[in-house]
C-alpha positions in Angstrom: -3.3 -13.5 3.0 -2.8 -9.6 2.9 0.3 -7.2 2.6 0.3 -4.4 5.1 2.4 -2.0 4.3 3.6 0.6 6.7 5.2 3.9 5.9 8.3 4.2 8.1 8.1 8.0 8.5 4.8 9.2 6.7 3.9 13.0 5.8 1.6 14.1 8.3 -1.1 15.9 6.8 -3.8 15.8 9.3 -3.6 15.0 12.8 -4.9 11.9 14.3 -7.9 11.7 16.1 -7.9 11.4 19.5 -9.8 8.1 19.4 -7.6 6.5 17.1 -4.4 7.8 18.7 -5.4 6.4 22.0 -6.3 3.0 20.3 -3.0 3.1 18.2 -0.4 3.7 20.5 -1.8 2.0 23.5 -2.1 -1.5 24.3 -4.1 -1.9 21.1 -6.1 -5.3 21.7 -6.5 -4.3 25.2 -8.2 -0.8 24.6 -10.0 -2.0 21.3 -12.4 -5.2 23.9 -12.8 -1.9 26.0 -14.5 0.1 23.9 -18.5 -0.1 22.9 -19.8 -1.5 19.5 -20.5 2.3 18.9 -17.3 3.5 19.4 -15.8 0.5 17.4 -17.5 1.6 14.1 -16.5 5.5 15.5 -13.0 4.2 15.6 -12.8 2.3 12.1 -14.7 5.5 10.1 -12.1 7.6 11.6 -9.1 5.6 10.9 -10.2 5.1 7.5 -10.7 8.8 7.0 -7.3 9.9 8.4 -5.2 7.1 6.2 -7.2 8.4 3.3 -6.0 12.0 4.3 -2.2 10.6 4.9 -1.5 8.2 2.1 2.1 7.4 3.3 1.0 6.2 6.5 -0.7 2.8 5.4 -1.1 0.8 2.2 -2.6 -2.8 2.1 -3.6 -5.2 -1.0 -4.5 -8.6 -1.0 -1.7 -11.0 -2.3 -3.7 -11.4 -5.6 -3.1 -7.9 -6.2 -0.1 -6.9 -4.8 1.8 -10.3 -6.3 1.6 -8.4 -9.8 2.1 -4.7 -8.1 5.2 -6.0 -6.9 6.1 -7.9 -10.2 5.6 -4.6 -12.0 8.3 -2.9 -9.5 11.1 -5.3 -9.9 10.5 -5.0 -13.6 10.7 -1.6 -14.2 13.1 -0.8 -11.4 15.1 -3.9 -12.4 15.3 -4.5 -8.8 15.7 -7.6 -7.7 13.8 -7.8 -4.2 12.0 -10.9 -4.1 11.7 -10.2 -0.4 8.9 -7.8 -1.4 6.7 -10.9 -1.8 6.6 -11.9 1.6 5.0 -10.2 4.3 7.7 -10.5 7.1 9.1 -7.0 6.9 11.6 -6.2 4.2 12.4 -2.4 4.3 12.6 0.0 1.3 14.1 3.0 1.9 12.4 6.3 1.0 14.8 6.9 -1.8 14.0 4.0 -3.5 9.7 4.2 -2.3 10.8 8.3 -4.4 12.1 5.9 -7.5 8.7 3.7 -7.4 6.6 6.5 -7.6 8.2 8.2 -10.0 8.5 5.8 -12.4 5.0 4.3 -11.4 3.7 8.1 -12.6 5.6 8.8 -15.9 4.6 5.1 -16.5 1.0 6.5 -16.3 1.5 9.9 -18.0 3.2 8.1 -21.0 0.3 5.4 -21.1 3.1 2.7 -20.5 1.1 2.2 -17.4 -2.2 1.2 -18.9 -0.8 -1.1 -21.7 1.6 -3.0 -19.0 -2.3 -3.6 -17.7 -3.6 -4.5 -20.7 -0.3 -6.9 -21.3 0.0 -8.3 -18.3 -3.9 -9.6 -18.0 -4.4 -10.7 -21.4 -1.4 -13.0 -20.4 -3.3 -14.9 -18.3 -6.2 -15.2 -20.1 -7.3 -19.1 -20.8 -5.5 -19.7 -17.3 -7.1 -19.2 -13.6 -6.8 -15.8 -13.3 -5.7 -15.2 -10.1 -3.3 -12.1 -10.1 -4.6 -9.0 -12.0 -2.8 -5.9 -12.3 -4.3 -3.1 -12.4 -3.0 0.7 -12.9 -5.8 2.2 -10.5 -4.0 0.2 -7.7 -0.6 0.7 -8.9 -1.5 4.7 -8.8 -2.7 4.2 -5.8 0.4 2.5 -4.5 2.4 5.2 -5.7 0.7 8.1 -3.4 1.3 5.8 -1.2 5.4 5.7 -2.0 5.4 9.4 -2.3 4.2 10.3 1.0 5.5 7.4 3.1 9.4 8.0 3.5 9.8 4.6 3.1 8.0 1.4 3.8 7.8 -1.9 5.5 5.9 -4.7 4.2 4.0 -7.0 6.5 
């Protein structure tokens, strides 16, 4: 299982390319059989590329590492959004996606970030280790917040 998780209105900092737009906003399974095994991989390199260029547009994470993302969010927001665990579309609005990048970043600059890593992983050691956290991701995710102007999770 995967979390999808959609800006609601992303920072646009490169346009889309035209393959992907007409893919995206058409009938998407319809036009996706359509196209050739060529233009397939065309289409996937280029959507990659342009979500890498606009973080806020899309951010996903399997549920072993997004379990602990979001743990990490409800702690140090001391938010209570147990929604966030599902994936069946629970909003957060882009002041509070501001807040988690924020505090994700200071969390980072003031090293907080790496020893809530550290903490958090070394708790589960002698158990299955199923649900690292990891600050790379949680940077990531934060780039993500920043530029998204608020998200949906699905």
């Amino acid at each position: 299982m995967g979390f999808d998780v959609h800006g609601m209105n992303p920072k646009q900092n490169t346009k889309k390319p035209p393959l992907v737009k007409k893919i995206d906003e058409g009938d998407w399974l319809e036009a996706f059989e359509n196209l050739s095994k060529e233009e397939r991989d065309e289409y996937f390199t280029l959507k990659s590329e342009w979500e890498k260029e606009n973080a806020g547009s899309y951010f996903r994470n399997n549920v072993w590492w997004w379990r602990p993302l979001w743990d990490y969010v409800q702690d140090r927001l001391q938010w209570n959004a147990d929604e966030g665990h599902y994936n069946d579309g629970f909003e957060v609005s882009e002041e509070r996606a501001l807040k988690i990048a924020t505090t994700i970043k200071q969390d980072s600059d003031t090293g907080y970030l790496k020893t809530y890593e550290i903490t958090h992983n070394r708790s589960q050691e002698g158990e299955k280790f199923s649900y690292p956290f990891n600050s790379d991701n949680a940077l990531e995710f934060a780039n993500f917040c920043e530029q998204s102007g608020g998200f949906k999770i699905c």
